[in-house]
C-alpha positions, 0 to 999 in steps of 0.5 A: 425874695422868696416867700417862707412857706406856711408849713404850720399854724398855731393860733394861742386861744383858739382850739385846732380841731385837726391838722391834715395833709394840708388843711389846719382846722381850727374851732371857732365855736357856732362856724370853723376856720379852715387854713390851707398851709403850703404842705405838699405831698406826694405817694401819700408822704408830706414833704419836709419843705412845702410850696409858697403860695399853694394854701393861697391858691387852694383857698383862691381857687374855691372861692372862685368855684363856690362863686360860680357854684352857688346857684346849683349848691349850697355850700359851707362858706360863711365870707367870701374872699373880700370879706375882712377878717372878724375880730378875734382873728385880726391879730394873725391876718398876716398869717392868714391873708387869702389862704383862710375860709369861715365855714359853716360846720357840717357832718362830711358824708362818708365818701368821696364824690370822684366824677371822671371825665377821662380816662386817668389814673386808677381808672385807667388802670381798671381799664386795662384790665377789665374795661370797667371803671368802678364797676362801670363798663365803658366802650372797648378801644379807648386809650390813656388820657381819653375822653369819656362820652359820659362824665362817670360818678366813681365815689370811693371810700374815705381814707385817713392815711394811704389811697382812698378805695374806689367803690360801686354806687351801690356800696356808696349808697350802703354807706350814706343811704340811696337818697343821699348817695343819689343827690350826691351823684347828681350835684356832682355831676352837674357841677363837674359838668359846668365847671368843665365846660368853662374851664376849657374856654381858659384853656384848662381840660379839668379831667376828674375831680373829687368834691367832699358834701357834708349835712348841715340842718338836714341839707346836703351842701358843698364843703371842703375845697372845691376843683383846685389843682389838689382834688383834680386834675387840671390839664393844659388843653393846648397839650392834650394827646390821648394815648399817653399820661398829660402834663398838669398844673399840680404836682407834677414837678414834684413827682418827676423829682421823686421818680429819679430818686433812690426813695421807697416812697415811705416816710421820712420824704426827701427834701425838694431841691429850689428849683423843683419848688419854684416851678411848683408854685409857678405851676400852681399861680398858673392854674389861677390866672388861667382860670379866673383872668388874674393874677394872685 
């Protein structure tokens, strides 16, 4: 029996503060309550029909990253994925089960942290062009999907609906102050670099990811979600072949779908076929066991 997907949430007597791409956050008064639905988008459009599972993963994913985290960062998480439910939520547990997080509340900097450690997607594009990335220049002759010699920080600016724009660091340290900008950079980077290390030991190249850092008492800490298949880019290492574009554990299936359709990319989105939404919650339920050794 398949699951129903989780496509909206209300909880009577609780105040929702937003309802994003994914996320439904929800004020619980001194902490909030994030809720990761089973939407799914793609060419910045939420399709009509989601995936099951995806809010489980996403919400089991940066658990499992905040755990192997905490030690270089302080994060925003107030339970972690054992922990039961207080109270005042018990009545909605069957709807919130492993796909909800307690967090503290923080003030989001104003730019996305990105740390490339290939060569993909707009960088790649860049590339091309001007053999920069982000104003960053990098060695001639490198190809599609190659490995960096250098893990690059490539913030970029925050954007409510469409792309985020990438930008220098100089305009991000504009934006949040050079200090802030600098220790961002720097946690970034080391995050990105320990957790690329052990994911390659599950078989997994992650080639970039974007981490969100809020202010929280006048700390710099990690919010929002943490190296999920969503804010990165997860390879299968045993597929890797630079020169071209790489299979992955996200939304590929769904982007393949889309790119055979007779679709302008603008809303209303098409509806997914079964077929293309069962392999996208494998894919999904996939990238857990591989990197955490279990099975959701």
């Amino acid at each position: 029996m398949t699951q129903e997907p989780l496509l909206r949430l209300e909880l009577p007597g609780l105040t929702k503060l937003k309802s994003g791409k994914v996320r439904e956050v929800f004020d619980l008064g001194d902490r909030l309550l994030f809720v990761a639905s089973d939407r799914i988008s793609a060419f910045d459009c939420i399709m009509p029909n989601g995936v099951p599972r995806k809010g489980e993963v996403l919400t089991q994913i940066s658990h499992f990253w905040f755990d192997q985290t905490e030690s270089l960062v302080p994060n925003h998480r107030l339970a972690r994925a054992e922990d039961p439910l207080p109270t005042v939520l018990q009545p909605y547990a069957d709807r919130l089960g492993r796909r909800s997080m307690l967090v503290r509340k923080a003030q989001p900097l104003a730019i996305e942290c990105v740390v490339r450690g290939y060569l993909a997607g707009s960088g790649w594009k860049e590339y091309q062009s001007s053999q920069t990335v982000c104003g960053i220049q990098l060695p001639p002759g490198l190809k599609e999907s190659s490995e960096l010699p250098e893990p690059i920080f490539t913030p970029a600016t925050k954007a409510e609906t469409g792309h985020d724009e990438n930008i220098p660091f100089e305009r991000a340290a504009e934006i949040v102050g050079p200090a802030i900008a600098g220790q961002a950079r720097d946690l970034s980077l080391r995050i990105y670099k320990q957790a690329r290390e052990y994911a390659r030991t599950r078989g997994i190249i992650i080639a970039d990811t974007k981490f969100e850092f809020g202010l929280a008492d006048g700390q710099l800490i990690l919010i929002d979600e943490v190296l999920t298949p969503d804010s990165s880019r997860f390879w299968p290492a045993d597929q890797y072949q630079p020169g071209k574009g790489q299979p992955s554990f996200d939304k590929q299936f769904v982007r393949d779908y889309l790119e055979t359709l007779d679709w302008n990319k603008t809303p209303p989105a098409p509806a997914l076929p079964p077929e293309v939404v069962a392999r996208t919650t494998a894919k999904y339920l996939e990238a857990y066991q591989r990197l955490t050794g279990k099975n959701l």
